[in-house]
C-alpha positions in Angstrom: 0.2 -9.8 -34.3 -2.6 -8.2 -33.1 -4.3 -9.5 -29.6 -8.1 -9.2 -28.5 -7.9 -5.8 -27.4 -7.3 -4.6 -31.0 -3.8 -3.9 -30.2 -0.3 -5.1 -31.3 1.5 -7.6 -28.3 4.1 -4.9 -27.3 1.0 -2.9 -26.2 -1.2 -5.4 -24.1 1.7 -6.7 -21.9 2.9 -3.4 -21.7 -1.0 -3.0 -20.0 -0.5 -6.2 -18.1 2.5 -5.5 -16.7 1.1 -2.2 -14.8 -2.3 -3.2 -14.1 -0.7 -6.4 -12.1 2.6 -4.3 -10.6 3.1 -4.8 -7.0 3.0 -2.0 -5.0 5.6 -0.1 -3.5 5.5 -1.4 -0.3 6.1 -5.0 -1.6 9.0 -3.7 -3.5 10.6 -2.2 -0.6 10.2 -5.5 1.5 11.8 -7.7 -1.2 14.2 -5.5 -2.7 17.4 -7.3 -1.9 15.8 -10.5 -1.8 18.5 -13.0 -3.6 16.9 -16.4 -3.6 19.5 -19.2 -4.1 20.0 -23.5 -4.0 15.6 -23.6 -4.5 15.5 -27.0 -4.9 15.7 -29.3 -7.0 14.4 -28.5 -11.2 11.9 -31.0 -11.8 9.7 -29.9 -14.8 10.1 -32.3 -17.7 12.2 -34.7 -15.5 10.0 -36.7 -13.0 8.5 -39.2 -15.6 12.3 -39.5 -17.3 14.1 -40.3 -14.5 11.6 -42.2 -12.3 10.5 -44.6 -15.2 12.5 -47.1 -17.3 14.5 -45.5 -20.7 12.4 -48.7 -22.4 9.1 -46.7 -22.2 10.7 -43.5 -24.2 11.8 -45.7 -26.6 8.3 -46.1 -28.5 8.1 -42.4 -30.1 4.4 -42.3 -30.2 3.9 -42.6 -26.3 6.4 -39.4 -25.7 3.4 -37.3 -26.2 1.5 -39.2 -24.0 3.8 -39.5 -21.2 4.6 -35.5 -21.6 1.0 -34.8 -21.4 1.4 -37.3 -18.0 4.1 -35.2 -16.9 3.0 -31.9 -17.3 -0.7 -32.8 -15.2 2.2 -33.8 -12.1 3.6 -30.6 -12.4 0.0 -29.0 -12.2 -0.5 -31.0 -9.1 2.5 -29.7 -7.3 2.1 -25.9 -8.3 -1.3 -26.3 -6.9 -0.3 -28.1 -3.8 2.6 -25.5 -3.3 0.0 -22.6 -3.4 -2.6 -24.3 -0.9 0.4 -24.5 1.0 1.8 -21.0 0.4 -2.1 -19.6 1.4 -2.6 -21.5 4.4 1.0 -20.8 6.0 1.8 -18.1 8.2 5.2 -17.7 8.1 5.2 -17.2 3.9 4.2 -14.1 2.2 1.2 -14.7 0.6 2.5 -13.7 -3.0 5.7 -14.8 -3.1 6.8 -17.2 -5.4 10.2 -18.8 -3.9 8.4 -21.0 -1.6 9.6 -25.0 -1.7 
């Protein structure tokens, strides 16, 4: 498949992945970092387990609830970097932050 650039995929994110690569002082900071027990997974599971199994039972609403679920999930990843960016004790582009 070709992208926007004219080129095939294996090309572009082959682009991507140097024009965003941290540099080599980041990699020397976090280079035995070994994040484990980050919480709790909670993408696709909020509405599921906080709502009743009666409202997943209509098949046409599962869309709609999903669509629900995946605005929460917006919300928190945006709350977690307004967080991240105003707290001093985080790195400001890490990604393991709770």
């Amino acid at each position: 498949m070709i992208n926007i650039y004219g080129e095939p995929d294996g090309e572009y994110s082959r682009r991507l992945y140097y024009k965003t690569r941290s540099s080599y002082l980041n990699q020397a900071k976090h280079l035995n970092d070994n994040f484990k027990n980050l919480g709790y997974n909670y993408r696709g599971k909020i509405l599921k387990n906080g709502t009743s199994s009666e409202l997943w039972a209509n098949p046409q609403q599962i869309s709609l609830y999903s669509k629900l679920e995946g605005m929460i999930i917006f919300l928190i990843e945006n709350t977690k970097n307004i967080k991240k960016h105003f707290s001093i004790a985080h790195s400001k582009d890490t990604i393991n932050i709770n």
